[in-house]
N, C-alpha and C positions, 0 to 999 in steps of 0.2 A: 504494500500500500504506500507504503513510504516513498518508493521509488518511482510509482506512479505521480504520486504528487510531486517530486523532485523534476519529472520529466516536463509534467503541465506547466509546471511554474517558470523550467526553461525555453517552452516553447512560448510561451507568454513576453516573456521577456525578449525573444530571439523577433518575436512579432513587432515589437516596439522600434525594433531597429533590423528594417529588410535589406538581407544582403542583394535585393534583386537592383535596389539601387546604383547607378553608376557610383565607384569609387570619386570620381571627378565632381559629381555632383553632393557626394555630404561630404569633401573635402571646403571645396564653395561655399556649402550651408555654414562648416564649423567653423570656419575663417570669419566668417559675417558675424555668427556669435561671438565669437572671441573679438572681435575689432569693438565688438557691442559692448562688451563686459571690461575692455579696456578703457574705454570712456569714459563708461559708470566709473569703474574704480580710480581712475585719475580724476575725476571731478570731486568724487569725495574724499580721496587724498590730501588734494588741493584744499579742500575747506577745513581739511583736518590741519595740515601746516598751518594755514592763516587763523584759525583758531587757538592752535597753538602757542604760536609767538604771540598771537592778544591778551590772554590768558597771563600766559607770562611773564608781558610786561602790565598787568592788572595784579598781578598776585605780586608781583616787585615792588611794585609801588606801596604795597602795603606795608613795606617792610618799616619798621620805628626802630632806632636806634636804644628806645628807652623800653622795650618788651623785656620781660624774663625770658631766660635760656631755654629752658623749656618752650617757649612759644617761639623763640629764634630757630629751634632745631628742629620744630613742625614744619617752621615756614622753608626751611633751606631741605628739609625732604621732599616736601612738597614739589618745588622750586625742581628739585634734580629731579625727583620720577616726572615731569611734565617734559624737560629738556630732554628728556633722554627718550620719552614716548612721541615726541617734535620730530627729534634727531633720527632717531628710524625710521620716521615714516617720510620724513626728507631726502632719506639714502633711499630708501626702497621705491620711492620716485626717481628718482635720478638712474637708479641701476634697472629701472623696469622701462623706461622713459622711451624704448626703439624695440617694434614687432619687426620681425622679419618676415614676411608674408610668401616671399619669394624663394623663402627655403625648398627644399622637397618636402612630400609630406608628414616623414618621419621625422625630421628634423622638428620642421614647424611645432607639430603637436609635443612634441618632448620639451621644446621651449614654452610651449603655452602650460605644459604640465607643471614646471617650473615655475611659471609666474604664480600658477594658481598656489602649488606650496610653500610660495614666497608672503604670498597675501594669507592665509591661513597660519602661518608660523609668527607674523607679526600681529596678527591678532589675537593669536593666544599668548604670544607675549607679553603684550599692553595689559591683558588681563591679568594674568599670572601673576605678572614680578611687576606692574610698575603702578597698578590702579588700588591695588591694596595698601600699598606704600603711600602714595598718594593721600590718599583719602586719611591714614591714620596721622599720615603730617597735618592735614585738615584742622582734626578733632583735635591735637595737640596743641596746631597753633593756634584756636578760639577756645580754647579750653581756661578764659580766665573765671568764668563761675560756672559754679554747675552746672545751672540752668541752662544759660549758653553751652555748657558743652554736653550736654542731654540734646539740647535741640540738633545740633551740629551733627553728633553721633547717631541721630536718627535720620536727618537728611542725607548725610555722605553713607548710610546705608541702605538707603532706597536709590539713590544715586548709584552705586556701586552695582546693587541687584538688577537694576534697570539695565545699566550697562553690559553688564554679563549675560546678560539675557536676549540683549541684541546681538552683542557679537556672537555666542551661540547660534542665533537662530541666524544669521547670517551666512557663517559657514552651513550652518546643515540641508539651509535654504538655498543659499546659491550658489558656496565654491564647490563644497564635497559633489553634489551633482552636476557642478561641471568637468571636474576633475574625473569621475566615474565615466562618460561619454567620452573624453579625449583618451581616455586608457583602453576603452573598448574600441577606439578606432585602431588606436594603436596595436592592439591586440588581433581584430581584424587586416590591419594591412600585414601582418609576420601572419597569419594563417594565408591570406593569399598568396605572399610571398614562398609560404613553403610549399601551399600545393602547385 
């Protein structure tokens, strides 16, 4: 029974994507995707950088010579996990910044595979190691009363949730499955290739 369903569910899936298609023609489809999803991701890039630096220099400005240490060392973590979540995503423009369209096909999509592991690695990044930091410099550095730092700690925690929750649902939503169809081409061009 088991192998019956194992079969259906691969004919299902094989239906999704017919090989009766010319090679030529879901090469052209995936390029158009990809040029598509290129776009997308440099535009929000781009708002991500220029948010960044505003941020930046917003959260500088706040800085007072006359704070306690403890609200200096919020603010200067803070300060670094934002520079350093700018700073990635200003290389990862820079170093993403030329498709080669004109590759061969295997070429192409192995570069497109890359990009997409590039932009899923810097968004688990940002999450991982620099939103949590972030956010705890927050709470430290407005943590001059409790009250304020009650209120603080429960905003930069629904902040954080929220965020996590995008970036999640964005990879699962739009890289992971794009990533999955450039690997099945790719998989497909090495099976035509060997037969």
């Amino acid at each position: 029974m088991e192998l019956e369903d194992l079969k259906a569910a691969w004919l299902r899936e094989r239906a999704k994507y017919p090989c009766s298609a010319e090679p030529r023609t879901i090469m052209i489809d995936t390029r158009q995707k990809a040029m598509k999803m290129d776009r997308e991701f440099n535009r929000r890039l781009t708002v991500q950088i220029v948010c960044g630096f505003l941020f930046l220099g917003l959260i500088a400005a706040g800085y007072r010579h006359d704070d306690p240490l403890p609200a200096q060392a919020g603010l200067a973590v803070m300060l670094l996990s934002l520079a350093i979540m700018t700073a990635g995503a200003t290389i990862l423009k820079f170093r993403l910044r030329v498709a080669h369209p004109e590759l061969p096909r295997e070429q192409y999509l192995a570069e497109q595979r890359s990009r997409i592991e590039a932009r899923i690695s810097l968004l688990r990044r940002n999450i991982r190691w620099l939103l949590i930091p972030a956010m705890s410099g927050l709470v430290i550095w407005q943590s001059s009363s409790v009250r304020i730092a009650v209120a603080v700690l429960g905003i930069a925690a629904l902040v954080s949730t929220a965020a996590v929750w995008w970036c999640r649902r964005r990879i699962r939503k739009e890289l992971l499955p794009a990533l999955h169809e450039i690997e099945r081409e790719i998989e497909y061009l090495t099976d035509q290739r060997v037969s």
